[in-house]
N, C-alpha and C positions, 0 to 999 in steps of 0.2 A: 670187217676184220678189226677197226679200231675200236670196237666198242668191246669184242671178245677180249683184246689186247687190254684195254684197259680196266673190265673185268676182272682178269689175271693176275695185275699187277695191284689191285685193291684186294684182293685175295691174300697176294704174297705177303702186302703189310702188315696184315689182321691176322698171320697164322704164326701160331707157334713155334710151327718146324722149319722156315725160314730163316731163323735167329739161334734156332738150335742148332742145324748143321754149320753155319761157319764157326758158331760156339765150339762144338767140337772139333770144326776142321783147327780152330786156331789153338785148342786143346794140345792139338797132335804135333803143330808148329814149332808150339813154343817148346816143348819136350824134344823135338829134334835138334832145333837150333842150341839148347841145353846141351845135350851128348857131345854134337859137334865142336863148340866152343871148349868144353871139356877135352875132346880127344885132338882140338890143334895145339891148344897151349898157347902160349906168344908168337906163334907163327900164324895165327889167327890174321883172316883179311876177308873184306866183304866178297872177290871172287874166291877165294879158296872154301867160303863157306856155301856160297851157291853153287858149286863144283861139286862139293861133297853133299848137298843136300838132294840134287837133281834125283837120286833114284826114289827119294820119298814122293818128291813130287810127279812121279811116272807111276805113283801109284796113287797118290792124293788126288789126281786131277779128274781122273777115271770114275772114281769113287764120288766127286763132289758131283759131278757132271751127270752121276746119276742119280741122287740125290734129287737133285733140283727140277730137272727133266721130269723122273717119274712123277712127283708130288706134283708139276703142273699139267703135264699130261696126262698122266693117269689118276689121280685124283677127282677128277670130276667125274668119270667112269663112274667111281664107287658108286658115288651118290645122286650119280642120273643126273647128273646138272645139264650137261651135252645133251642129253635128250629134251631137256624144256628149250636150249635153246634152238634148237633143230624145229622143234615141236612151234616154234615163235618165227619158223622161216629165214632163221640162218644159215646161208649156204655153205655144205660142209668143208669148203675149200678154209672159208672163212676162221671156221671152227677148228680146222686139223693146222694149216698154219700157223693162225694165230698164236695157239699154243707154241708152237714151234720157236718160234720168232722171239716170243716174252723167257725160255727156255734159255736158247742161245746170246739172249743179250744180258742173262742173271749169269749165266756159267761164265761170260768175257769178264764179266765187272769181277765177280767173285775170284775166277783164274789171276787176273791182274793185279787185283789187290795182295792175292799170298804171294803172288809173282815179285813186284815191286816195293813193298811196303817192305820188306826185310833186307831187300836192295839197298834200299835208301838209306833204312838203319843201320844197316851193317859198316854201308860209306862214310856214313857221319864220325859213326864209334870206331871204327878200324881201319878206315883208308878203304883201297879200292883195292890196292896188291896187283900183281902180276902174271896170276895162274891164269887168267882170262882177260883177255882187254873188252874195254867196255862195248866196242861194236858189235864183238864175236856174241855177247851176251846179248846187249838189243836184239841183234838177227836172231838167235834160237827163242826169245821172249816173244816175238812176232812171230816168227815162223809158228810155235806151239798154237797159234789160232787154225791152223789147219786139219790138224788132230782134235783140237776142241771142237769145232762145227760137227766135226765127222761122229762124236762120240754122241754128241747132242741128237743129229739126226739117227742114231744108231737107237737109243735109249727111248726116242719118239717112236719110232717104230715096235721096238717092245711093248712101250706101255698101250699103243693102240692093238698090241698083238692081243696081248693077256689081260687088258681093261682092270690092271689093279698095279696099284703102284707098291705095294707091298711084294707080289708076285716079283713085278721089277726089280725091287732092293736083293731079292733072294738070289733069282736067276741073275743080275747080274752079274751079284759077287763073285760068284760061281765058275762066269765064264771069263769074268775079267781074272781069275786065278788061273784058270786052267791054261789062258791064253797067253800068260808069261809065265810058265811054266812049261805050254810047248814051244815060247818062242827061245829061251832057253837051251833045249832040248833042241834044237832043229840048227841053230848058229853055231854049237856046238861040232856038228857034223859038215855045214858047210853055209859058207855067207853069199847072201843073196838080198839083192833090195827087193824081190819079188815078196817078200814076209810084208815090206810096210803098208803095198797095197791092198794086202789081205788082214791083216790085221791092225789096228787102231794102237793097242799097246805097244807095238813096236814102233809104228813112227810114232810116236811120242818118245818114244826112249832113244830114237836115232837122232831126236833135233834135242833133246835136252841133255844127253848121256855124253858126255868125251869119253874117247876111251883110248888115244894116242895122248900120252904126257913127254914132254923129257926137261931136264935141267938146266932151266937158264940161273946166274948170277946176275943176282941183283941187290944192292945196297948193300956189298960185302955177304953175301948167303948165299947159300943156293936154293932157288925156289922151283918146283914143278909148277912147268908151263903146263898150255893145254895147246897139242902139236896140230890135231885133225880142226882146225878152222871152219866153220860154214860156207863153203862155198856156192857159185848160184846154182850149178847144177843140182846140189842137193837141197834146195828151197824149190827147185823146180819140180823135182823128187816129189817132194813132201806136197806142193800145191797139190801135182797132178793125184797123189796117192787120197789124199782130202776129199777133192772135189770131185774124183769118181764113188766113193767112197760114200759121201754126202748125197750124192744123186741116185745110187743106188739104194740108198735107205730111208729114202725119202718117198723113192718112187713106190718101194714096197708097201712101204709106212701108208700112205694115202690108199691106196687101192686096197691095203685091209681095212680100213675103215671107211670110204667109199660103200664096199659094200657087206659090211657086217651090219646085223640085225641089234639095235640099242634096245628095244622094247623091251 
């Protein structure tokens, strides 16, 4: 497995697309944190702008996760690589892991960085502010690794479905619209944590999303707090919805390429 792994990761240095999607991802960043900065005014503070950015990144994260995944898992597909090393007596545990593993440890690094790096600037330039306190933010920042695993092993399993990472960019998009759009559609009607274990885009939008505010006074103002707190139950939530989640797309994910025909 270490040799695929590190394969993978000499791969990821030497390719183009690599440096092109966080170029874009950080395209779409800086154009948001633009608008937002623009529509707070001087009420501007580094939690009021992570507050108000969360639903970009309930959609940013999806999108990067797939990204990265396909191009390392399906990728090799295209161009038969998997097959020479199969063909060279690599075990396909080896082989479908590996991937896996080099997949979800680019999606943590890359997640963290758009995660924290605009944290930290925003603290510098603007103070921290009130709307959120900094633990409430830690917890949802950490918690979002449970949804992330889950998407990664979601997007492994596509790519060994459809063996084209192309295929994957398409149908993703696809399903990642259609899937906040029924989830939308369905809290609308009635609220249920049973959505998060079925779908991926919603926990991710239950641990990043506030959606209780109300008015605290602070330094002569009034500032919107953020009232729904993370508590552990819903970190428990979100583990449990993960890592069923993760295992079940995992376990598919292998057993279609276990025993599909690479020839």
């Amino acid at each position: 497995m270490y040799n695929v792994m590190k394969a993978q990761i000499y791969q990821l240095k030497r390719s183009k697309s690599t440096y092109l999607i966080i170029f874009i991802a950080l395209i779409f960043l800086i154009m948001g944190i633009v608008l937002e900065l623009g529509s707070q005014g001087d009420d501007a503070s580094a939690s009021t702008m992570l507050t108000a950015m969360a639903e970009s990144y309930v959609l940013f994260i999806p999108m990067i996760t797939m990204a990265y995944t396909a191009s390392i898992c399906g990728g090799d597909l295209n161009d038969k690589t998997i097959n020479y090393e199969l063909l060279t007596g690599t075990d396909r545990r080896c082989v479908f892991f590996g991937r896996v593993l080099v997949s979800l440890t680019v999606n943590i690094i890359v997640t963290a960085l758009l995660l924290v790096v605009p944290a930290l600037i925003f603290t510098a330039f603007l103070g921290w502010g009130h709307t959120m306190s900094p633990e409430d933010a830690i917890m949802r920042c950490a918690a979002t690794l449970f949804p992330l695993i889950r998407l990664t092993a979601f997007y492994a399993m596509l790519s060994f479905l459809i063996k084209s990472s192309v295929g994957v960019y398409a149908i993703g998009y696809i399903l990642t619209f259609l899937e906040m759009v029924l989830m939308v559609f369905i809290e609308e009607l009635f609220s249920t944590k049973a959505l998060m274990y079925i779908m991926s885009v919603d926990l991710l939008d239950r641990i990043l999303i506030p959606q209780n505010f109300r008015y605290g006074f602070f330094e002569e103002q009034d500032v919107m707090v953020v009232k729904d707190v993370m508590e552990t139950s819903a970190v428990l939530h979100a583990a449990a919805a993960g890592i069923i989640g993760t295992a079940v797309f995992l376990f598919i994910g292998y057993k279609l390429f276990s025993k599909s025909d690479l020839d």
